[in-house]
VOFIZA-515838 format. One record per atom (N, C-alpha, C, O): residue in one letter; residue number from 1; z, y, x; atom name. Coordinates in steps of 0.1 Angstrom, whole numbers, plus 2048, in hexadecimal, padded with zeros to 3 digits. Each point is the difference from the previous one (the first is absolute). Layout:
<recs>
REC type seq  up north east atom
REC    A NUM   Z     Y    X   CA
...
</recs>
This chain:
<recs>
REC type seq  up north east atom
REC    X   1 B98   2E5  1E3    N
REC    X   1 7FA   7F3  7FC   CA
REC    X   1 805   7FE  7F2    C
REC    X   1 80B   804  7FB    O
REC    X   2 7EC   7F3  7FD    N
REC    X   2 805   7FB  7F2   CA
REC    X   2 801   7F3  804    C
REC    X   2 7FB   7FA  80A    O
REC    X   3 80F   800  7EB    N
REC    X   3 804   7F4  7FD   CA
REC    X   3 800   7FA  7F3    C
REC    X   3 806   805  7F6    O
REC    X   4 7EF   7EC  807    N
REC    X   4 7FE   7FE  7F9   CA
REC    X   4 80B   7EC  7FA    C
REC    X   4 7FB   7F4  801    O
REC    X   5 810   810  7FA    N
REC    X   5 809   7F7  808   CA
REC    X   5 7F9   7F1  7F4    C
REC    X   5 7FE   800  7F4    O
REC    X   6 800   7F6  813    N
REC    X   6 7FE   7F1  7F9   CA
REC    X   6 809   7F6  807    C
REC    X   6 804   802  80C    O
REC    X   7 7FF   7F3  7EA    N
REC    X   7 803   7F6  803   CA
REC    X   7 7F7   7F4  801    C
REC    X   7 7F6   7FE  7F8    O
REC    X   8 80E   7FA  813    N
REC    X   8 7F8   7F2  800   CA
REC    X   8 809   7F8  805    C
REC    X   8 80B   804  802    O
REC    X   9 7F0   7EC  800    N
REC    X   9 807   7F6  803   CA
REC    X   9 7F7   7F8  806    C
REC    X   9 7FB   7F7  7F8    O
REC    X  10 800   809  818    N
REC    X  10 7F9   7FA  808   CA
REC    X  10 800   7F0  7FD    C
REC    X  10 808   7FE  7F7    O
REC    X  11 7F3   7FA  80D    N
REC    X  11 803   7F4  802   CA
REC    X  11 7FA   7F8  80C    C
REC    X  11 7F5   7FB  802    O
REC    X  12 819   804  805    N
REC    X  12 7F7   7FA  80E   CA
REC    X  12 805   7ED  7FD    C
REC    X  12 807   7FB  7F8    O
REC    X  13 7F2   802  812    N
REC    X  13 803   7F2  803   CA
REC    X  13 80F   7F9  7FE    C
REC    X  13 803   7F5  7FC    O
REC    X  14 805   817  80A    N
REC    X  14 80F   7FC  7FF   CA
REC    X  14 80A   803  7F5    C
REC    X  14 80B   7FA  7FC    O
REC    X  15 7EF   80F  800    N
REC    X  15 806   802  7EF   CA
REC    X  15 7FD   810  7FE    C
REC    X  15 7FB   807  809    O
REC    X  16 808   7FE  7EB    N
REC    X  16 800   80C  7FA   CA
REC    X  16 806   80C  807    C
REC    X  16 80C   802  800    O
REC    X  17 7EE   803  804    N
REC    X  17 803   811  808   CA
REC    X  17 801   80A  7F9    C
REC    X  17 7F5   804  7FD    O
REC    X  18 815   804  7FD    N
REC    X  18 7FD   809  7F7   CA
REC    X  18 7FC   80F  809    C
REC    X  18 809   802  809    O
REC    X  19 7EE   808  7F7    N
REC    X  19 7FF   80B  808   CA
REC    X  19 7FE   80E  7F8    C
REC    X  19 7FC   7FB  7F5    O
REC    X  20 804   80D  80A    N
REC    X  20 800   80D  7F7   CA
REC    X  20 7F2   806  805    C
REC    X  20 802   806  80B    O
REC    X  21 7F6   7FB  7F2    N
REC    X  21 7F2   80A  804   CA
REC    X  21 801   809  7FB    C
REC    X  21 806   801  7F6    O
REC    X  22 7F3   80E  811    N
REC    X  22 801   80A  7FF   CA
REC    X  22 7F3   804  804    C
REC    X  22 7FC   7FB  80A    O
REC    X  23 7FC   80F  7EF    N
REC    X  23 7F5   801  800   CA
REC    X  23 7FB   80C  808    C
REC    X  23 801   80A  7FA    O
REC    X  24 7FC   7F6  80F    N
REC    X  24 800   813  809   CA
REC    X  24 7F4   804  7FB    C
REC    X  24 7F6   7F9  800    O
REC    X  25 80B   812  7FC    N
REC    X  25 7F5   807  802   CA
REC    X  25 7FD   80C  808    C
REC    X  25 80B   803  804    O
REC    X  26 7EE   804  801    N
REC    X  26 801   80B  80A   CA
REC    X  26 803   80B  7F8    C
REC    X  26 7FE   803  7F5    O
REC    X  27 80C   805  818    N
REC    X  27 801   812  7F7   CA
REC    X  27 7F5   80A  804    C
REC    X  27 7FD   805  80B    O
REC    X  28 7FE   7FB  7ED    N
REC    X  28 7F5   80C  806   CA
REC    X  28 804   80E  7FF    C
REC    X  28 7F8   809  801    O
REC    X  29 813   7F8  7FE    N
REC    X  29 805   810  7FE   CA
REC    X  29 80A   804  814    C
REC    X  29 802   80A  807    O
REC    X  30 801   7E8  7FA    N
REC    X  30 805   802  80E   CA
REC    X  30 7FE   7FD  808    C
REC    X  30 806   802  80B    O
REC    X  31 7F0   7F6  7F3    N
REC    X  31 7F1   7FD  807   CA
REC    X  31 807   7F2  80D    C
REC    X  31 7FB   7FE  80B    O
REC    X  32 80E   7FB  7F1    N
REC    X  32 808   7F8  804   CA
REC    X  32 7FA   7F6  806    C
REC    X  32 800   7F8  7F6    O
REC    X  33 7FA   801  813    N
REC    X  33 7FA   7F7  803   CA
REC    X  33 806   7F6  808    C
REC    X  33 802   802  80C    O
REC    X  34 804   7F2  7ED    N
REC    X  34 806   7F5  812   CA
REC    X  34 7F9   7F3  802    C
REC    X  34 7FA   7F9  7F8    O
REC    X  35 807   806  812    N
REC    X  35 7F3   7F7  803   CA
REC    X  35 807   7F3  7F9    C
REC    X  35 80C   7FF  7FB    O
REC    X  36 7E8   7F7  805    N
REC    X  36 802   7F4  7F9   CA
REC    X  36 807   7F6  80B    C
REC    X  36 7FB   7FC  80B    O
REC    X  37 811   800  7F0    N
REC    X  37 809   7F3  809   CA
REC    X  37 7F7   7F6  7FF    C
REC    X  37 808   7F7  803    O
REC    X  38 7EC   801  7FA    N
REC    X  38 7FB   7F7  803   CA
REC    X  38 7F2   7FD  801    C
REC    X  38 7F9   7FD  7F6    O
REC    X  39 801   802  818    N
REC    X  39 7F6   7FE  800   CA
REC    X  39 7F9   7F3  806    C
REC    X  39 809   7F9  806    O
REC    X  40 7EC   802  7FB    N
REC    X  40 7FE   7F4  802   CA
REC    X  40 7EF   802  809    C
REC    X  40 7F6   806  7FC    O
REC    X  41 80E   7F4  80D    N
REC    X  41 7F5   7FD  80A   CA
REC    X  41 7FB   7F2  806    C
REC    X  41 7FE   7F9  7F7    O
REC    X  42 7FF   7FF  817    N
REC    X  42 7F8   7F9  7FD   CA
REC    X  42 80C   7F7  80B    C
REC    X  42 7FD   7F6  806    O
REC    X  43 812   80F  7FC    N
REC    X  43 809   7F9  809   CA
REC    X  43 80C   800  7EF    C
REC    X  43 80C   7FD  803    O
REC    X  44 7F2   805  7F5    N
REC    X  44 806   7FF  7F4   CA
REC    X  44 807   80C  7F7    C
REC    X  44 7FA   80B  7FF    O
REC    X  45 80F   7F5  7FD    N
REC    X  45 806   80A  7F9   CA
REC    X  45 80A   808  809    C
REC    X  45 807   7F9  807    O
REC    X  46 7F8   817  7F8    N
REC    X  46 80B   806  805   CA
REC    X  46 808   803  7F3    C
REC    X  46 7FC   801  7F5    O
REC    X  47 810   800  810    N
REC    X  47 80A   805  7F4   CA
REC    X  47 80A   809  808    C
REC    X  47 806   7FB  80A    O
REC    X  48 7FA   811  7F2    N
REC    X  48 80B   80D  801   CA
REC    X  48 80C   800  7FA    C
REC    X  48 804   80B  7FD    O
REC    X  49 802   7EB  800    N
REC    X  49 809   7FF  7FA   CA
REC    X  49 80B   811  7F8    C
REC    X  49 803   803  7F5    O
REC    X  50 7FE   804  819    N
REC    X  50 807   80E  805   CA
REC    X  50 7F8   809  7F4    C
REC    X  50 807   806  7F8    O
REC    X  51 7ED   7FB  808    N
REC    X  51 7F5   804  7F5   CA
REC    X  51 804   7FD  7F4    C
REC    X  51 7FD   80A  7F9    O
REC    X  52 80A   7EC  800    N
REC    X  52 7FB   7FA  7F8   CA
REC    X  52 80C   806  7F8    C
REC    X  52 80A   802  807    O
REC    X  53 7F7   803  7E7    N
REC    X  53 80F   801  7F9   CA
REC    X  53 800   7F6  7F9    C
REC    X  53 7F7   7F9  7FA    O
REC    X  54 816   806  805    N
REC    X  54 801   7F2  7F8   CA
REC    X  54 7FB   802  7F6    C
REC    X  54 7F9   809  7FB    O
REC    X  55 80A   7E5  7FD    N
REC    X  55 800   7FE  7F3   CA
REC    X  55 7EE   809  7FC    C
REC    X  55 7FE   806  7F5    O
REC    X  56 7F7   7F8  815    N
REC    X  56 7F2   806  7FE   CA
REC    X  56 7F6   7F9  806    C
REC    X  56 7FB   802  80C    O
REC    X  57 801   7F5  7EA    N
REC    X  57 7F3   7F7  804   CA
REC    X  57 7F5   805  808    C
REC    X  57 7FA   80A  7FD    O
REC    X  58 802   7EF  80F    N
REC    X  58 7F6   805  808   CA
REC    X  58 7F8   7F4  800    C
REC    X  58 802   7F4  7FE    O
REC    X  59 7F2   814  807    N
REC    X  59 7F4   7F4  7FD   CA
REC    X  59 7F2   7FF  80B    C
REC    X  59 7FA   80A  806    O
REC    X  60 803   7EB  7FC    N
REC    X  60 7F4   802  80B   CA
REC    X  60 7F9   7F5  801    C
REC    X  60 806   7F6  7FD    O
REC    X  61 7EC   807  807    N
REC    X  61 7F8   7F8  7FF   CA
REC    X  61 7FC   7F6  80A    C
REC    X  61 7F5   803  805    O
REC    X  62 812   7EE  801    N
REC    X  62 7FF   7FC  80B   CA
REC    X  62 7FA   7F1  7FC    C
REC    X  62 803   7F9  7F6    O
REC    X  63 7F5   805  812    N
REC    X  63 7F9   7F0  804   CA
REC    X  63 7FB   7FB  7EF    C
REC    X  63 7FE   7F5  7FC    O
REC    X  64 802   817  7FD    N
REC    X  64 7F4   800  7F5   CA
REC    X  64 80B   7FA  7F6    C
REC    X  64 7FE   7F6  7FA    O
REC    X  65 812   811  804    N
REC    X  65 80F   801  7F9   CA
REC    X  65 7FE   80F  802    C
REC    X  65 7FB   808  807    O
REC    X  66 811   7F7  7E9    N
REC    X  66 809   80E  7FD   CA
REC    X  66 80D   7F8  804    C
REC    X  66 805   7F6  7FC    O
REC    X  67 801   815  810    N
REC    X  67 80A   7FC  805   CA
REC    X  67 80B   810  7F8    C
REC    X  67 7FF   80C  801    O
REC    X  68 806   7EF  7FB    N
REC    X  68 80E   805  7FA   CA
REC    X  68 80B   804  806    C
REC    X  68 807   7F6  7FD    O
REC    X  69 7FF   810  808    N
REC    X  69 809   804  807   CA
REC    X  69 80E   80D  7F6    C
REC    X  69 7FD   808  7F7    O
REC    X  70 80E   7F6  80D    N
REC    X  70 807   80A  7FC   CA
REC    X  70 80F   7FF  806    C
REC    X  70 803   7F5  805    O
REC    X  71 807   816  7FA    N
REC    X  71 80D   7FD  808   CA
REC    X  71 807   804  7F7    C
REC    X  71 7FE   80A  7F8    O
REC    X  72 80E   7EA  809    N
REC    X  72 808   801  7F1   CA
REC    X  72 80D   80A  808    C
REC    X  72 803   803  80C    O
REC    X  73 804   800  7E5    N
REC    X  73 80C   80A  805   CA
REC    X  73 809   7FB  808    C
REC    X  73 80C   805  801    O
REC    X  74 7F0   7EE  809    N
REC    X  74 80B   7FC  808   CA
REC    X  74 7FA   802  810    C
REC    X  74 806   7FD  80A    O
REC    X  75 7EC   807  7F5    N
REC    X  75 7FB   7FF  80C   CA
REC    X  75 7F4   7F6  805    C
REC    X  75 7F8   802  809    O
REC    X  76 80A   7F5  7F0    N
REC    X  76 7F7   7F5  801   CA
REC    X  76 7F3   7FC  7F7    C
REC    X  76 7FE   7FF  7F4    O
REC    X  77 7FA   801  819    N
REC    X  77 7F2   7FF  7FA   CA
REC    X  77 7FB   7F3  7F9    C
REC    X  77 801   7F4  802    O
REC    X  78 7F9   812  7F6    N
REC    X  78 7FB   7EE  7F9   CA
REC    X  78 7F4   805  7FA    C
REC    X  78 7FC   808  7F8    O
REC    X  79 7FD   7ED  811    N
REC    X  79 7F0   7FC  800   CA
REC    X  79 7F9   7F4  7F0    C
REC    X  79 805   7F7  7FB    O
REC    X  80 7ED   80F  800    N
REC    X  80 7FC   7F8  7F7   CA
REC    X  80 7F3   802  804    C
REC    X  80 7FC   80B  805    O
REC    X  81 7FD   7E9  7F7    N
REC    X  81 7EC   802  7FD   CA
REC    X  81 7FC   7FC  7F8    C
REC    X  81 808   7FA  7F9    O
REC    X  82 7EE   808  804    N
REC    X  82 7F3   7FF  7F3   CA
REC    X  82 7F6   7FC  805    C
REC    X  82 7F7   808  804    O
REC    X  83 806   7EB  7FD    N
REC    X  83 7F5   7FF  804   CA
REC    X  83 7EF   7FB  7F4    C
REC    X  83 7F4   7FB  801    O
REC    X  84 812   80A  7F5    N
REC    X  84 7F8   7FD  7F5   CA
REC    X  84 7F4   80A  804    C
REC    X  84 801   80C  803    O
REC    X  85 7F2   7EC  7FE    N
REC    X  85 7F1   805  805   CA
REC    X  85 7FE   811  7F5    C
REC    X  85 7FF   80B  803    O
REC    X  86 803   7EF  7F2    N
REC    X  86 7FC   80E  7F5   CA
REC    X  86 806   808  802    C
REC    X  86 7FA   809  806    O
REC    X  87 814   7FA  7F9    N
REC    X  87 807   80B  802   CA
REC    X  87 800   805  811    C
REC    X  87 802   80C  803    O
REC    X  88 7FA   7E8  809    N
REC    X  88 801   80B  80B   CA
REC    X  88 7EE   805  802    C
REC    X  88 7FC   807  809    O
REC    X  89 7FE   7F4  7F0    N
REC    X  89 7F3   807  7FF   CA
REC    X  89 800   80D  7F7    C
REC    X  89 7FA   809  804    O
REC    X  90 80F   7F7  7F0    N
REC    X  90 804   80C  7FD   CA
REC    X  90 803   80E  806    C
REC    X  90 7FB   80B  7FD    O
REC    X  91 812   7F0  80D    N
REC    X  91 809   80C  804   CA
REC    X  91 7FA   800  812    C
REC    X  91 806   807  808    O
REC    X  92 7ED   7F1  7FC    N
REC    X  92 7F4   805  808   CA
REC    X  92 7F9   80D  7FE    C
REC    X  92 801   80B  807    O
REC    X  93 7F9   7F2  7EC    N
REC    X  93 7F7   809  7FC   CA
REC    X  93 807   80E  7F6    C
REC    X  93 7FA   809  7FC    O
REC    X  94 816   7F5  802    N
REC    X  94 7FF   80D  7FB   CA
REC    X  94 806   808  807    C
REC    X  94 801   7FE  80C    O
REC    X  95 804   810  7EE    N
REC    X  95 806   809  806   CA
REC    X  95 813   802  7FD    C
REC    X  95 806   7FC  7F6    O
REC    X  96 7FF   809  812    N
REC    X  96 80F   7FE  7F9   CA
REC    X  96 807   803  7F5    C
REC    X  96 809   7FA  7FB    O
REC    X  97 7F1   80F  803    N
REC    X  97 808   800  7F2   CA
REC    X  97 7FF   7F5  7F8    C
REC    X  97 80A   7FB  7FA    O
REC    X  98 7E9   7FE  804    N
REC    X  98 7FC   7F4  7FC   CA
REC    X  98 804   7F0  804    C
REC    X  98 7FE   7F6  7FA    O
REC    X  99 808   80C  80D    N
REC    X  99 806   7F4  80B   CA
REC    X  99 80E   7FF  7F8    C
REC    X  99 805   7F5  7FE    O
REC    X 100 801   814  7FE    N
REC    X 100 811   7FE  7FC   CA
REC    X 100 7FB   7F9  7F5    C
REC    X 100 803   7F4  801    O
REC    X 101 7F6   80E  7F3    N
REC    X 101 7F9   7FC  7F1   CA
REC    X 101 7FC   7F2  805    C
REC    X 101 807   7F8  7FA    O
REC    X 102 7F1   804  80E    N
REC    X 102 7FE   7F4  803   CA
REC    X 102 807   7F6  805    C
REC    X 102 7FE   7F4  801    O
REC    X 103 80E   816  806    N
REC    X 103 80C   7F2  803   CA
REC    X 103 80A   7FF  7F9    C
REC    X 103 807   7F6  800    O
REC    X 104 7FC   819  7F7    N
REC    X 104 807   7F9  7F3   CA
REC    X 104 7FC   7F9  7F6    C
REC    X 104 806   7F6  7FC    O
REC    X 105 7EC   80F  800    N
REC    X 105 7F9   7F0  7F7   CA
REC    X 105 803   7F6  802    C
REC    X 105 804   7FA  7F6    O
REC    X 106 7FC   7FF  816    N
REC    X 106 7FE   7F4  809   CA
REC    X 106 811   7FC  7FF    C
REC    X 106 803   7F7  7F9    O
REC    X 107 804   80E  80C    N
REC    X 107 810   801  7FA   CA
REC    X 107 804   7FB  7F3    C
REC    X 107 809   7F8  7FD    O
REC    X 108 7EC   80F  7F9    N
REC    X 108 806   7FD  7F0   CA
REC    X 108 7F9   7F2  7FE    C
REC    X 108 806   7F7  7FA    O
REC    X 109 7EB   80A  80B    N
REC    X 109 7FC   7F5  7FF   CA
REC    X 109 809   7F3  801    C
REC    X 109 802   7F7  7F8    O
REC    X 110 800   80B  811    N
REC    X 110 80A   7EF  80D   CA
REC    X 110 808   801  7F5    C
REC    X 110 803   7F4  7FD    O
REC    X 111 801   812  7FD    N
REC    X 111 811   802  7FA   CA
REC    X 111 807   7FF  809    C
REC    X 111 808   7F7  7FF    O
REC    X 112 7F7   814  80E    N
REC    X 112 809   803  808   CA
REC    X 112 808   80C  800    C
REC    X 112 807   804  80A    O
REC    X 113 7F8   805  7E5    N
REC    X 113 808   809  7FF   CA
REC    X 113 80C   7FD  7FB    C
REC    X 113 7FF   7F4  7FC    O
REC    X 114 80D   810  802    N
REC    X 114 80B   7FC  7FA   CA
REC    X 114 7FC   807  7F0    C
REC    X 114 7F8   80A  7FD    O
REC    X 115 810   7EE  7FC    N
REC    X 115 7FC   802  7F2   CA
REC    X 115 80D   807  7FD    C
REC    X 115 802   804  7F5    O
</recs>
């Protein structure tokens, strides 16, 4: 796997979250495949937590939200959404590689990156 390391600075209701994103991309040389820790159906979100490496933004599309997910280097999961209509009409219709580009935009946009 590669790693493409960014900084941001969430902002939830309760105050400022700082979290480290890391960008995966697949190895095609080792042909590495692991399944995705989060998916979402019509009884809500599953989360794999066991799946999941830290400090690496995961992402999935529920009740018409980009739900945000990631586990920081202590273990603990911490959940965010997006429920802005453009952007989850966006990362609907595209494909993944395209999906990281559009929620980091959306990131710099908010000015939810750390500067």
């Amino acid at each position: 796997m590669q790693y493409n390391p960014l900084l941001h600075k969430l902002d939830d209701k309760k105050g400022d979250i700082m979290i480290s994103k890391r960008q995966l991309t697949g190895d095609i040389e080792n042909n590495s495949i692991m399944s995705y820790p989060l998916s979402s159906g019509k009884d809500g979100i599953k989360i794999q937590p066991d799946k999941m490496e830290p400090e690496i933004l995961y992402h999935c599309i529920y009740q018409n939200k980009i739900m945000l997910v990631y586990k920081d280097h202590n273990e603990i999961l911490n959940c965010y959404e997006i429920d802005d209509d453009e952007i989850v009409s966006r990362v609907k219709t595209s494909n993944n590689e395209y999906i990281e580009k559009i929620l980091e935009e959306y990131i710099e946009k908010e000015n939810l990156k750390k500067k």
